[in-house]
C-alpha positions as CSV (number, residue, x, y, z in Angstrom):
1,X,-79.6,-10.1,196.1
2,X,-78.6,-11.3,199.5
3,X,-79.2,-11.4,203.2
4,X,-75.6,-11.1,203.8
5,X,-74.2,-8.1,202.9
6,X,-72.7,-4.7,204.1
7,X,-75.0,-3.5,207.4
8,X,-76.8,-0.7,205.0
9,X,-77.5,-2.9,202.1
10,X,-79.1,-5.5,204.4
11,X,-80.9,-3.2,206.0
12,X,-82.4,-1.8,202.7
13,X,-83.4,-5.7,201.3
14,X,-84.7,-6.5,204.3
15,X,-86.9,-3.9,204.3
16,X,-87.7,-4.5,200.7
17,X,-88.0,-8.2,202.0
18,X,-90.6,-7.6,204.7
19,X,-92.7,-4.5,202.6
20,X,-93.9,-6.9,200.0
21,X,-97.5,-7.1,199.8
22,X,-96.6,-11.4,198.6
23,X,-95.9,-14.2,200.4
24,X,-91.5,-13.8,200.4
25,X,-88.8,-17.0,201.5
26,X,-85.6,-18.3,200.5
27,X,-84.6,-21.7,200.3
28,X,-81.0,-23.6,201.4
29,X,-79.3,-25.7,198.9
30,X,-80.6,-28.6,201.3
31,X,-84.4,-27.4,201.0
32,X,-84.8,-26.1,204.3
33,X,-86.2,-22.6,205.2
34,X,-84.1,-20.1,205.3
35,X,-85.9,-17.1,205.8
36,X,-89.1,-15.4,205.9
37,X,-91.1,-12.4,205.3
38,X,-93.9,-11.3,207.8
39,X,-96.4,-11.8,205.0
40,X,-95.3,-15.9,205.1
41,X,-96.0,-15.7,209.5
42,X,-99.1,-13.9,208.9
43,X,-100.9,-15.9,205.9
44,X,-99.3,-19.5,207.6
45,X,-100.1,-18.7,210.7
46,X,-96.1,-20.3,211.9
47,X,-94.1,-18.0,213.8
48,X,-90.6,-17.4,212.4
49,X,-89.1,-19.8,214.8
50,X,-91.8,-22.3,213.5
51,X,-90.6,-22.0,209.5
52,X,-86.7,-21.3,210.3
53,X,-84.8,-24.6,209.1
54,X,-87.7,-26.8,208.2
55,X,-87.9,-28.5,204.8
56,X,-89.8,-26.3,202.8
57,X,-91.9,-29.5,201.1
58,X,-92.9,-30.7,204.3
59,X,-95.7,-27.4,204.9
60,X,-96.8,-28.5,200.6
61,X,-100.4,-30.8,200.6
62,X,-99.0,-33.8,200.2
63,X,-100.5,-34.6,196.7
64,X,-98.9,-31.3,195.4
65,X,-95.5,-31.7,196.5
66,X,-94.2,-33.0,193.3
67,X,-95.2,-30.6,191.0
68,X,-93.7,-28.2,193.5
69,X,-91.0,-30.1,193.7
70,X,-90.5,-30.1,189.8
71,X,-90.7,-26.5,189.8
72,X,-87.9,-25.6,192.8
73,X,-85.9,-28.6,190.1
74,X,-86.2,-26.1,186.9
75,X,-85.3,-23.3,189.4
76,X,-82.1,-24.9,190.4
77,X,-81.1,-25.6,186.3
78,X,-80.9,-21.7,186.0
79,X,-85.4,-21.8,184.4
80,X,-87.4,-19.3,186.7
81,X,-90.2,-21.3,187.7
82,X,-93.2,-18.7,187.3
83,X,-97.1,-19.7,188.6
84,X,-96.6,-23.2,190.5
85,X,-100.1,-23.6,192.3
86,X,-99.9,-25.9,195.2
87,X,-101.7,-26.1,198.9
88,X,-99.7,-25.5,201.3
89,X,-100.7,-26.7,205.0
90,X,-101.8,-23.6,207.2
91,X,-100.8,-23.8,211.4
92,X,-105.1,-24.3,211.4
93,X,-104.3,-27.7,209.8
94,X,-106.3,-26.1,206.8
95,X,-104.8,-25.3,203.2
96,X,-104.2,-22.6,201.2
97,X,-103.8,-22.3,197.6
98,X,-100.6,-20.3,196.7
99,X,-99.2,-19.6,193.0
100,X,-95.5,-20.4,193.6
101,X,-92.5,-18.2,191.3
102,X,-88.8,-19.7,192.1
103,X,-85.4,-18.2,190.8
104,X,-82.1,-19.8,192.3
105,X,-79.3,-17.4,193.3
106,X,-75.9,-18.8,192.1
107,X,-73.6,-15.8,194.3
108,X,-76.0,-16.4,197.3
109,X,-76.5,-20.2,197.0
110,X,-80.2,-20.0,198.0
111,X,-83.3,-20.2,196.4
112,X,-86.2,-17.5,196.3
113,X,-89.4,-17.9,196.7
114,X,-92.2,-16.1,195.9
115,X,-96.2,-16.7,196.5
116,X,-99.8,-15.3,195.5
117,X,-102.9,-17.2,197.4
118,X,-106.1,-17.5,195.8
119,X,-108.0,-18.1,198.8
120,X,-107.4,-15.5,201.2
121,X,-108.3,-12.6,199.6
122,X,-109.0,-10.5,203.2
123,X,-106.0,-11.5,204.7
124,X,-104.0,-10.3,201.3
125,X,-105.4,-6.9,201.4
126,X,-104.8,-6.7,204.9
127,X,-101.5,-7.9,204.2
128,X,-101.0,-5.4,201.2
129,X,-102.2,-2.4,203.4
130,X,-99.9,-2.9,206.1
131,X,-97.0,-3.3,203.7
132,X,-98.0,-0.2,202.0
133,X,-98.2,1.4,205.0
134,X,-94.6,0.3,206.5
135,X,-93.2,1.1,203.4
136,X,-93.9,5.0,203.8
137,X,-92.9,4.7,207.2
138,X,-89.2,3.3,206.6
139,X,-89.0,5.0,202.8
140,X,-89.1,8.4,205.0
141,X,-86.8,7.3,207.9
142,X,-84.0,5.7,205.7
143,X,-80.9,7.6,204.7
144,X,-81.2,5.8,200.9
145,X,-83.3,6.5,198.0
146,X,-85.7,3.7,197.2
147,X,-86.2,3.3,193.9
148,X,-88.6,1.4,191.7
149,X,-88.4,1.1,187.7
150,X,-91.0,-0.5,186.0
151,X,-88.7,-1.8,182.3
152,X,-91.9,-2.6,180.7
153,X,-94.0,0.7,181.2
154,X,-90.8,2.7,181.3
155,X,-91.9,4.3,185.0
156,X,-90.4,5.2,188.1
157,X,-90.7,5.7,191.3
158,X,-89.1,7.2,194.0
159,X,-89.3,7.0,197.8
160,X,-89.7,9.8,200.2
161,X,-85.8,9.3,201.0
162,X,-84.7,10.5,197.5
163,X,-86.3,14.2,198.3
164,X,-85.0,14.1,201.8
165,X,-81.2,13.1,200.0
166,X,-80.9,15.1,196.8
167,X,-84.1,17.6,197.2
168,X,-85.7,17.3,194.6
169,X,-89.6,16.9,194.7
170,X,-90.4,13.5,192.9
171,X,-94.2,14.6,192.3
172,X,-92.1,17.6,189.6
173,X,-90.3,14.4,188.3
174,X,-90.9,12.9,185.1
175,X,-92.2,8.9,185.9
176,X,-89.4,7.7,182.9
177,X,-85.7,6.8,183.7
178,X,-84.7,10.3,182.2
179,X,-85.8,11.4,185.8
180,X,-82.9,9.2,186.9
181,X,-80.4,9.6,184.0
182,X,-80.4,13.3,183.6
183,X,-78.9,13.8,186.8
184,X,-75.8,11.5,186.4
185,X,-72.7,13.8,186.3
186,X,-72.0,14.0,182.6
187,X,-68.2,12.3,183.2
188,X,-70.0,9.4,184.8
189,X,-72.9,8.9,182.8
190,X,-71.8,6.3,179.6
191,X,-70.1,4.2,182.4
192,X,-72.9,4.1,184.6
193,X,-75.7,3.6,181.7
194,X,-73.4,1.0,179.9
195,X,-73.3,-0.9,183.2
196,X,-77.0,-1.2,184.1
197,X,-77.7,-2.3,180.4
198,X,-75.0,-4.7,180.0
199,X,-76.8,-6.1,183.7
200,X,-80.2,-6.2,182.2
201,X,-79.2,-7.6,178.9
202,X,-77.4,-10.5,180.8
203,X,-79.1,-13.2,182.9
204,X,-77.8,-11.3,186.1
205,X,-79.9,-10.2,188.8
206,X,-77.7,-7.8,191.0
207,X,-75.8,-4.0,189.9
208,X,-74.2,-2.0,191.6
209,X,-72.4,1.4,190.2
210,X,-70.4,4.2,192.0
211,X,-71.0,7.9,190.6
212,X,-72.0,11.5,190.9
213,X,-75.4,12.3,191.2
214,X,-77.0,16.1,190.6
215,X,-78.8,17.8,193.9
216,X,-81.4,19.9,193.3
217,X,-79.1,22.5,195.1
218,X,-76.7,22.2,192.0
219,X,-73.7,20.6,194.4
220,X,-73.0,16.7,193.1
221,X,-73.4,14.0,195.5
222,X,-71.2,11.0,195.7
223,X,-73.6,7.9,195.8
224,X,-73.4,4.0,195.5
225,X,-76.7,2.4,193.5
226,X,-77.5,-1.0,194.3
227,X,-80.6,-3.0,192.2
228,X,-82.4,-6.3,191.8
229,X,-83.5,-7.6,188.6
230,X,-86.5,-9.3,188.6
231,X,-87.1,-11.4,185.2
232,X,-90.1,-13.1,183.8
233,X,-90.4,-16.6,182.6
234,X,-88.0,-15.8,179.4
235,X,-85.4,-14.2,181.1
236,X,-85.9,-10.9,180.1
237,X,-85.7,-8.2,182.9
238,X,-89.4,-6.7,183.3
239,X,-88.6,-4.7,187.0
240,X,-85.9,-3.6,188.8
241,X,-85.4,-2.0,192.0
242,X,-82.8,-0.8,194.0
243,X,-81.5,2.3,196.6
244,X,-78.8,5.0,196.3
245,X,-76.7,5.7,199.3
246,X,-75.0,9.4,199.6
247,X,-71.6,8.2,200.5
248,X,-70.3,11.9,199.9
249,X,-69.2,12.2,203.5
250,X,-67.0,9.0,203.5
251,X,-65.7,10.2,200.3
252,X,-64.5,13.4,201.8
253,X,-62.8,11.3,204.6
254,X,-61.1,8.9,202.5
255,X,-59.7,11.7,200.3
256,X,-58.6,13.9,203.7
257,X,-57.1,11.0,205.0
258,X,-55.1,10.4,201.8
259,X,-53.9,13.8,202.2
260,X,-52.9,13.5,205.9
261,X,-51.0,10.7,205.0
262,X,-49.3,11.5,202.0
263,X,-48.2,15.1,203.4
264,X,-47.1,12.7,206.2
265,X,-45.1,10.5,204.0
266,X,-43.5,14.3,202.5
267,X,-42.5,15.5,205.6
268,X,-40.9,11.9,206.8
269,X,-38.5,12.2,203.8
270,X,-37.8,15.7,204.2
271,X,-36.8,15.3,207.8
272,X,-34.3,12.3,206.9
273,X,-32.9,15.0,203.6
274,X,-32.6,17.9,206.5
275,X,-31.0,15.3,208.4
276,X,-28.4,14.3,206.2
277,X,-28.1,18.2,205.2
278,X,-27.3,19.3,208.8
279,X,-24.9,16.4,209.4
280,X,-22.7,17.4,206.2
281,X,-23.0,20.5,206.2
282,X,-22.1,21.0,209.9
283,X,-19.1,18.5,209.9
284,X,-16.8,20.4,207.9
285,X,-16.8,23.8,209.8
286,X,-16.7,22.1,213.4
287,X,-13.9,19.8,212.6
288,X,-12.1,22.5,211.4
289,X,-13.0,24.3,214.8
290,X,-12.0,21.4,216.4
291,X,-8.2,20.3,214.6
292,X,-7.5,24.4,214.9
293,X,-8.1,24.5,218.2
294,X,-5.9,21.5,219.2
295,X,-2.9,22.6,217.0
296,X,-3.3,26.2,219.3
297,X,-3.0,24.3,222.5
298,X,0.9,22.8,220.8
299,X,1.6,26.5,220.1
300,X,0.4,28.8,223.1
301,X,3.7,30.4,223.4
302,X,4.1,31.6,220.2
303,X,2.0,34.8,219.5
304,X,2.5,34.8,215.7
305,X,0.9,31.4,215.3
306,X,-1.8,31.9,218.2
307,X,-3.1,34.9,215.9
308,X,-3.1,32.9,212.7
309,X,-5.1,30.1,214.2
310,X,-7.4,32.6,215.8
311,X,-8.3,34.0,211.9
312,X,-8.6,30.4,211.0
313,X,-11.1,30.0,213.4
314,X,-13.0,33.0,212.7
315,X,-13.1,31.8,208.9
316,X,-14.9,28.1,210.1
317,X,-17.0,30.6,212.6
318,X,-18.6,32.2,209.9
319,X,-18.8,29.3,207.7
320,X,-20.6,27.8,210.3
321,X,-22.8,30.6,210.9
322,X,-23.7,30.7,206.8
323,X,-24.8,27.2,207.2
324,X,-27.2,28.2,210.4
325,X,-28.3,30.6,208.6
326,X,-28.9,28.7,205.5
327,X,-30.6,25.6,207.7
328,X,-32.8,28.5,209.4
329,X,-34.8,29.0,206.1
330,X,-34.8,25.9,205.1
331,X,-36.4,25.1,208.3
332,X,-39.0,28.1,207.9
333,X,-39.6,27.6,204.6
334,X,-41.2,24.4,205.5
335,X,-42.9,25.2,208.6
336,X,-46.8,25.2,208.0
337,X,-47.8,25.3,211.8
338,X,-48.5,29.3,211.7
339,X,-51.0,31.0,209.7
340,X,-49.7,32.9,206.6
341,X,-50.3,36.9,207.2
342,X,-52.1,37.9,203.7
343,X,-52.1,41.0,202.8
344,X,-53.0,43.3,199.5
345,X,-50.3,44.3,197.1
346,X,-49.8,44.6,193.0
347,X,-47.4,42.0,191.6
348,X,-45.6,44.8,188.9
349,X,-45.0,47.3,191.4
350,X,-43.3,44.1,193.6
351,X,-41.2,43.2,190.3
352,X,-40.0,47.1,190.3
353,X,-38.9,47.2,194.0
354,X,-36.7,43.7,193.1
355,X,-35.1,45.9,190.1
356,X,-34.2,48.3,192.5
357,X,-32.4,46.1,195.1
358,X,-31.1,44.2,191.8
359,X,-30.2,47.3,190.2
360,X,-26.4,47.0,190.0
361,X,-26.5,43.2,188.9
362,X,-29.0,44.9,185.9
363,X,-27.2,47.0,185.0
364,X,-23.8,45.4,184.7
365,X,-25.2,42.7,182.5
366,X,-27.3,45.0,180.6
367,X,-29.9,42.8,181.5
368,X,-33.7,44.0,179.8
369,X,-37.2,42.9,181.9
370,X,-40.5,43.2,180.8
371,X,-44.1,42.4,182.5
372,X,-46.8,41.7,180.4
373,X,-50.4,41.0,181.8
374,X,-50.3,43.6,184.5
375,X,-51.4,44.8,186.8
376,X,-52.3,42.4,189.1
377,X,-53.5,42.8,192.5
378,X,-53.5,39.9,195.0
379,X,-54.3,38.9,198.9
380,X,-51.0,37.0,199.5
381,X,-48.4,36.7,201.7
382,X,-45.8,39.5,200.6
383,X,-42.5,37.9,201.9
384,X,-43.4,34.7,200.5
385,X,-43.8,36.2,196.6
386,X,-41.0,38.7,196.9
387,X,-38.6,35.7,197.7
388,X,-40.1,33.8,194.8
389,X,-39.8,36.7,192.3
390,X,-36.3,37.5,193.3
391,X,-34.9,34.1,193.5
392,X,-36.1,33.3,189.5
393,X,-35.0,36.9,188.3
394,X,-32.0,37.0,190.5
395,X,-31.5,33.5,188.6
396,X,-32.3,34.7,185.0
397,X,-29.6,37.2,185.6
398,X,-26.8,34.7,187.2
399,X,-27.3,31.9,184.4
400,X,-27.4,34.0,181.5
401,X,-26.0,33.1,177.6
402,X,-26.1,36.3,176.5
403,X,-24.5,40.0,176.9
404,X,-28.0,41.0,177.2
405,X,-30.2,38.9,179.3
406,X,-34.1,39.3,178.3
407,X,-36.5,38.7,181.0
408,X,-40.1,37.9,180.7
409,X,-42.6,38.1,183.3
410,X,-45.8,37.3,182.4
411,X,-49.8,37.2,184.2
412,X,-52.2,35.4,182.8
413,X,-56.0,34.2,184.8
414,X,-57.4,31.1,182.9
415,X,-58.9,28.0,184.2
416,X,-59.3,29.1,187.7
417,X,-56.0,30.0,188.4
418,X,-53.7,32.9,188.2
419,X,-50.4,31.5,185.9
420,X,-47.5,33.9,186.8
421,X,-44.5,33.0,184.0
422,X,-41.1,33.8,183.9
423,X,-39.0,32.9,180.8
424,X,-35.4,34.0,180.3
425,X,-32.7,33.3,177.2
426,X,-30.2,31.8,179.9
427,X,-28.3,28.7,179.5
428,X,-30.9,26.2,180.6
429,X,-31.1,23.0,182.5
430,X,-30.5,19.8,181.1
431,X,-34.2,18.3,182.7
432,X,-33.6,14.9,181.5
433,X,-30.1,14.7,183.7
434,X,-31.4,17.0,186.5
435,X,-34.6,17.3,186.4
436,X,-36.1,15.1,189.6
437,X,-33.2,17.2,191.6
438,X,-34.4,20.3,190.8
439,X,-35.9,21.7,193.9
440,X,-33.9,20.1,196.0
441,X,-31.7,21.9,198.8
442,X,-27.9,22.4,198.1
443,X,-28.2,21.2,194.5
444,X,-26.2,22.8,192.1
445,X,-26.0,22.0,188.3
446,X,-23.2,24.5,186.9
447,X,-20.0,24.9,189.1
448,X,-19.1,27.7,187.2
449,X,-21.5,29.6,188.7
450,X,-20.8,30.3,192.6
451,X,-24.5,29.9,194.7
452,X,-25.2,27.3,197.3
453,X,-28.5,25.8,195.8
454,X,-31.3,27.0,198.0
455,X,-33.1,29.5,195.5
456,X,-35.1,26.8,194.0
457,X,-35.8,24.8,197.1
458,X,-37.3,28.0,198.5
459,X,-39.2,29.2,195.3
460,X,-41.4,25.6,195.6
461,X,-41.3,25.9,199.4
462,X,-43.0,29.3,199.3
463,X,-45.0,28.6,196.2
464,X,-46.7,25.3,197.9
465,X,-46.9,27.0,201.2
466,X,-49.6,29.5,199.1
467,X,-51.3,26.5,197.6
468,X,-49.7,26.9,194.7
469,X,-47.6,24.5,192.2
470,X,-44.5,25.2,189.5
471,X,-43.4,23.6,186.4
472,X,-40.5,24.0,184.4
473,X,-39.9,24.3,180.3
474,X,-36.2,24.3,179.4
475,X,-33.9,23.9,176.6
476,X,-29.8,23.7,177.1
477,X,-28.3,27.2,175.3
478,X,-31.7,28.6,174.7
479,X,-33.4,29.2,178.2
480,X,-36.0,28.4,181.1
481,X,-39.6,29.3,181.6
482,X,-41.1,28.2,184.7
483,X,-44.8,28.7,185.1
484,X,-46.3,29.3,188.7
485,X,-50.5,28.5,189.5
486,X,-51.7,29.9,192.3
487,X,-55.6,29.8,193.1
488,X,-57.5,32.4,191.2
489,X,-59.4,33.5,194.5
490,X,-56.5,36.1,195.2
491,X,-55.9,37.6,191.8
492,X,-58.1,40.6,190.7
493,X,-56.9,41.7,187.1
């Protein structure tokens, strides 16, 4: 327990501080005043400025000071010091009797001081009504959840914060710790409950724990707990209190900045792969262009030549135009700045229009597709899943091992998600060789295949573009399965 700490948690121990119905300092390692509750300025009859960096001993009746002193002495060997009576000098030059309690804070490198008078009973209850009072006042208008847990009787209490936060009414509460406990998200709760009672079976006096705590509303809020141990004269932890903080908001903002920046991070390496992309793929077909069109300047006068370099250049035309094209949907493919048009559609009766416009290729490689798990209806974007369907079957049927291809398309809705399959008896992919290049434009794993190596770059493309993600199974000579998620919201088996 400090006076130093983040803005909210001295703002919570202060409060704490000043609500205390006892007399409240703390004590520099030099024995001077450090600070003081209003309880001290009310019962003393010193203003703040009064107390603020005077030697604590020089206020103690002077025949008392070395039994007090004797007591701060045990209190700075690591002993709590517990029921110390000494007079202390009032600002009315009379005395007061006070029952003195010291505990030295190691971390803090102060001394606490707590007192009980004897003789002032009015001005105590005064003192303890007006505390009890303020304490209402700022356990409503806080944003934390002031907590108070009584070890001994097993009781505790809440503050008029905790229904504000959670919404829970604490009078419907059980008094134990199972009020407290039973709404700890179950994947938090051994670390949380082995962290307060490795505290309390220590000699600490300060925890602190980050985890998810149950709203009456059912939603889980994200909360940091902070408490103070207070021990008796043994050492054993007899009280504890303490205040959760809702920090689900700055939660939120952490994890959407992480997002931000990691899609940032994506997009900065795609741009430098599209760059290196356009300036390969482009060089070849204009410098061909380019040397044709300087060898036709040499040969105007001869029309035979003129004509061949004239189909020359047509050929590097249309290779350059393939590579436009081909750069055109990479670009597109990547573009998340419009909204997706979503419409309604069944998956199997997509896979039958793809047989149709692959009906030839079928047919000539006596290829055999099947769809289990049908139908299913979804609110997607259309062009996005046709291209993903056609690019892996249009693959199954390229890469095949066998005379008669089998293809297996498969629907499945577990675990919140709709898990569209597609396994094939192809050739496979080596995934240990190629594997982190897989989705990659212009990557190509079998030359004796003819393709360019965009069907898998635009199969993830599209699939991530619908919130979606794909893995891969594969085995060289015995085929490939990949396995697409998407979010079970726009699947209706």
């Amino acid at each position: 327990m400090g006076l130093t700490k983040h803005p909210s948690e001295t703002m919570n121990i202060n409060q704490l501080f000043n609500l205390s119905s006892d007399l409240i300092c703390t004590i520099d390692i030099q024995g001077n005043f450090k600070a003081v509750n209003n309880v001290a300025t009310m019962i003393l009859g010193y203003s703040t400025e009064e107390l603020l960096g005077k030697p604590f001993l020089n206020f103690v009746y002077t025949p008392d000071r070395e039994l007090t002193s004797n007591g701060i002495t045990a209190a700075l060997n690591g002993k709590v010091a517990v029921g110390i009576e000494s007079r202390f000098m009032q600002k009315n030059l009379s005395s007061l009797l006070l029952a003195w309690s010291f505990l030295w804070d190691e971390e803090q490198q102060q001394l606490y001081g707590l007192a009980k008078g004897g003789e002032s009973t009015e001005i105590m209850e005064r003192s303890l009504n007006e505390s009890n009072l303020r304490y209402q006042y700022v356990s409503r208008a806080t944003s934390d959840a002031i907590w108070d847990w009584d070890l001994q009787n097993n009781t505790l209490f809440w503050g008029d914060g905790f229904s504000t936060i959670f919404g829970y009414d604490p009078s419907e509460l059980p008094r134990g710790i199972n009020s407290w406990t039973n709404n700890i998200h179950p994947e938090d709760h051994l670390a949380v409950i082995t962290s307060i009672e490795m505290v309390l079976n220590s000699q600490e006096t300060n925890w602190k724990a980050e985890y998810r705590y149950l709203k009456a509303d059912g939603h889980f809020a994200e909360v940091v707990d902070r408490g103070f141990i207070i021990r008796n004269t043994d050492g054993a932890a007899i009280r504890m209190v303490g205040a959760m903080h809702d920090i689900s908001e700055r939660k939120k903002n952490l994890k959407d900045m992480k997002r931000v920046t990691d899609d940032l991070y994506k997009r900065n390496r795609e741009l430098h792969e599209f760059g290196y992309i356009v300036s390969h793929n482009l060089r070849s077909p204009v410098a061909n262009i380019m040397g044709i069109a300087s060898l036709m300047g040499l040969e105007t006068d001869v029309p035979e030549a003129v004509s061949n370099y004239i189909r020359k250049i047509e050929v590097s035309i249309e290779s350059l135009n393939e590579v436009i094209t081909d750069l055109s949907k990479i670009l597109s493919s990547t573009d998340r700045t419009d909204t997706l048009s979503l419409e309604q559609f069944e998956l199997t009766e997509l896979v039958n229009h793809i047989k149709v416009d692959l009906k030839a290729t079928i047919n000539s490689s006596r290829a055999h597709i099947t769809v289990t798990g049908g139908p299913v209806i979804v609110h997607s974007h259309k062009a996005y899943l046709y291209s993903v369907f056609f690019n892996l079957i249009s693959n199954a049927l390229k890469y095949t091992a066998s005379d008669h291809p089998q293809i297996t398309i498969g629907f499945l809705q577990q675990h919140g998600l709709l898990e569209i399959s597609f396994r094939d008896n192809g050739i496979g992919i080596d995934l240990k060789k190629n594997g982190s290049e897989l989705f990659k434009p212009y990557k190509r794993f079998n030359t004796n295949y003819t393709g360019k190596g965009l069907g898998l770059f635009l199969v993830k493309s599209h699939v991530e573009a619908l919130n979606g993600t794909i893995a891969i199974e594969s085995e060289l000579d015995k085929g490939t399965t990949f396995t697409i998620s998407l979010p079970n919201s726009i699947a209706q088996l």
